[in-house]
C-alpha positions as MATLAB code, in Angstrom:
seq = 'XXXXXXXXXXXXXXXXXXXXXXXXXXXXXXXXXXXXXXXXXXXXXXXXXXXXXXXXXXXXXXXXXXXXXXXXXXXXXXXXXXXXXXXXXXXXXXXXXXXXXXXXXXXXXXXXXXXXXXXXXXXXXXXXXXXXXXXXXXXXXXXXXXXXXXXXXXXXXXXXXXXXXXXXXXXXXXXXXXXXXXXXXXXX';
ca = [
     127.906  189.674   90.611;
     125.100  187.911   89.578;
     125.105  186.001   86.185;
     122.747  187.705   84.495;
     123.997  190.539   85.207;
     127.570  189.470   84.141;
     125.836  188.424   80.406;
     123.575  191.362   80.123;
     127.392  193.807   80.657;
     129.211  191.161   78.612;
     126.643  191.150   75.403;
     126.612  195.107   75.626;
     130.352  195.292   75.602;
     130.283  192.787   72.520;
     127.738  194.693   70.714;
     129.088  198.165   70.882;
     132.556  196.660   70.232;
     131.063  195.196   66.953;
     129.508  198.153   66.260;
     132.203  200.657   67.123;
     134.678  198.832   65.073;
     132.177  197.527   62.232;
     131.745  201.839   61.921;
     135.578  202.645   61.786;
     136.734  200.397   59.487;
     138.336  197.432   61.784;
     135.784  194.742   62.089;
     137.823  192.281   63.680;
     137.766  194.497   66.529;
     134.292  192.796   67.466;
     134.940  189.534   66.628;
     137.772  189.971   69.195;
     135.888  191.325   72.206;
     132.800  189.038   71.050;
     135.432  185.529   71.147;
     135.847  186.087   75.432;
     132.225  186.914   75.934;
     131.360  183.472   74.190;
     134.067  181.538   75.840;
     133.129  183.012   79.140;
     129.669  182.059   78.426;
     130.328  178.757   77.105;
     132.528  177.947   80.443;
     129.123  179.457   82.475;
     127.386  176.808   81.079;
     126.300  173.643   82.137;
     125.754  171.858   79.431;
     128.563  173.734   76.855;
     127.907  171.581   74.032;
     124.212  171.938   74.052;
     124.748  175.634   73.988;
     127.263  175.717   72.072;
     124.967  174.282   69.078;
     122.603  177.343   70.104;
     125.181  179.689   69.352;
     125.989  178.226   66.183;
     122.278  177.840   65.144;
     121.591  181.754   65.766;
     125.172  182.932   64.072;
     124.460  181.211   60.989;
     120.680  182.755   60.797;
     121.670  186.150   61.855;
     124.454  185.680   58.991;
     121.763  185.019   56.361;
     119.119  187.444   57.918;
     121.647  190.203   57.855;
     122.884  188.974   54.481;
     119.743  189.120   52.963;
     118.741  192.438   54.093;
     122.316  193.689   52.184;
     121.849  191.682   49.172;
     118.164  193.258   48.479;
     119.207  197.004   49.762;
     117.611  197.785   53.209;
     120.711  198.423   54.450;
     124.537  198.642   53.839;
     126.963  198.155   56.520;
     130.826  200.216   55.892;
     133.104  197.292   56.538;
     133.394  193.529   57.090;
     131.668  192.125   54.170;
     133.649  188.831   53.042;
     131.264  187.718   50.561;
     128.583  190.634   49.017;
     125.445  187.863   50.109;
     126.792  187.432   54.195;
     126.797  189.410   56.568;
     129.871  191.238   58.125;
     131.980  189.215   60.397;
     131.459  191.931   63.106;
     127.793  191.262   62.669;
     128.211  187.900   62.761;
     129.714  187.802   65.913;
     127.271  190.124   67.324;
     124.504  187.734   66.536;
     126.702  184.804   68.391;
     126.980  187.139   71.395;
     123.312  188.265   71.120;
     123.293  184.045   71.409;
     124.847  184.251   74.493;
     121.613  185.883   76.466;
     119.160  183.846   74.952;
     118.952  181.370   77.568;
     120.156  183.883   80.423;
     119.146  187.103   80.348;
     116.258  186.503   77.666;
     115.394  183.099   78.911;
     112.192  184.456   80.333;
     110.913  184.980   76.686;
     110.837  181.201   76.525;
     107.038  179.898   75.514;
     106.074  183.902   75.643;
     105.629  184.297   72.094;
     103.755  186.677   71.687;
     105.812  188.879   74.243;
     109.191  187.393   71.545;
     106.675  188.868   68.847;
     106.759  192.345   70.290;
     109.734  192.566   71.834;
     111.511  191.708   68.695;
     109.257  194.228   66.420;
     110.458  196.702   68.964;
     113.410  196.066   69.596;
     115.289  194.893   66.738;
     114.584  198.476   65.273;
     115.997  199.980   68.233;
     118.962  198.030   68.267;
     119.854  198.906   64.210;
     118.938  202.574   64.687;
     121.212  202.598   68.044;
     123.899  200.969   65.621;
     122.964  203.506   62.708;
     123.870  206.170   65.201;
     127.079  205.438   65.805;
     128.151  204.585   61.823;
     127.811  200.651   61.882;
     124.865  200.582   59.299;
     123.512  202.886   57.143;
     119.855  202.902   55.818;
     119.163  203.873   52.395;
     115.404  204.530   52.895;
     115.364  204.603   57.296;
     111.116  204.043   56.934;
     111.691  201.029   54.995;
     114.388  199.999   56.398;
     113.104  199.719   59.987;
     109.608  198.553   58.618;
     111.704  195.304   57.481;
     113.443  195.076   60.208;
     109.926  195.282   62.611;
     108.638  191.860   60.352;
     111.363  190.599   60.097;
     112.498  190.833   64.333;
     108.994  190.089   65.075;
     109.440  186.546   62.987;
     113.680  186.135   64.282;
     113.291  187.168   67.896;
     110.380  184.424   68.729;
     112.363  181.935   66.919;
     115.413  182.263   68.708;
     112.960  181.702   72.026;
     112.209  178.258   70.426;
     116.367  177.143   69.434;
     116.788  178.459   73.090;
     114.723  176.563   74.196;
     115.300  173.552   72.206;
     119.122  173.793   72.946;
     119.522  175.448   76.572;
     122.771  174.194   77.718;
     122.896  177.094   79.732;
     121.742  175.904   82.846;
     120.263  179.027   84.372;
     116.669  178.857   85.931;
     113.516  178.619   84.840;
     111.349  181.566   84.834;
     109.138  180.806   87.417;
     111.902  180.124   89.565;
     113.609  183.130   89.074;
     110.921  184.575   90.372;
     110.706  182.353   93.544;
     107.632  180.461   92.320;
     107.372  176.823   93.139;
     106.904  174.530   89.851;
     103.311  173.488   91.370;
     102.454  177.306   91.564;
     103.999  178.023   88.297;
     101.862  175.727   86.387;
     104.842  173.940   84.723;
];
């Protein structure tokens, strides 16, 4: 099975874990199922350390993203909160697995920022309302909410392109030759 397939399956595993269990009151569910998706990840890698920094990097700034979105009232999340300004440790966790596909299965965001703009405007709505469906976060005012969430994703998701690329220790290919182009014909 292919690798990116293998850390698209594992990250989706993680994140409904973290959700699932975030939702029914046993957040350490996540951080459980999220721990062997890292590790797995980390052993993938060829450069562990490098990557290892990347998953730290996006952990702590989903922890203060999500944090901050609690601590002002967008949203409210039913279990996991340590301290009332950081995040859930099942969120937490999801952001360190979200890590995880950065520079695999999302490495071809890498220098496409505008792409990073949309996709995270787009998608980082989808993902919250996908999690507000199954009782991991709940939206006092949903148009507001996901109107934050669109900035905000639209500023996080290009970002996390950049520490990707800054820190890829994950030794997966370039874009261009994932998609059999030579590095001459690639313009790189």
């Amino acid at each position: 099975m292919p690798r990116l397939v293998v850390n698209l399956v594992a990250f989706q595993i993680a994140w409904l874990a973290c959700v699932l269990g975030g939702a029914h009151g046993l957040p350490w569910l996540g951080v459980g199922v999220a721990v062997p998706v890292v590790s797995l990840h980390l052993y993938l890698s060829s450069a562990p350390r490098r990557e290892a920094m990347l998953l730290v990097l996006v952990g702590l700034l989903g922890a203060v993203w999500d944090g901050f979105l609690v601590r002002f009232g967008f949203l409210e999340y039913p279990s996991g909160m340590l301290l009332p300004w950081l995040a859930p440790v099942w969120i937490i966790a999801m952001w360190v697995a979200f890590a995880t596909t950065l520079n695999v299965a999302l490495s071809w965001l890498k220098g496409r920022w505008t792409l990073a703009v949309v996709l995270g405007a787009i998608g980082g709505p989808l993902a919250f309302y996908g999690g507000h469906a199954l009782g991991g976060v709940a939206f006092p005012d949903v148009v507001v909410a996901m109107a934050v969430l669109a900035g905000g994703w639209s500023f996080l998701m290009p970002l996390c392109a950049w520490l990707a690329q800054r820190f890829d220790g994950a030794g997966f290919p370039k874009p261009a030759a994932m998609i059999g182009l030579t590095e001459d014909r690639a313009g790189v």
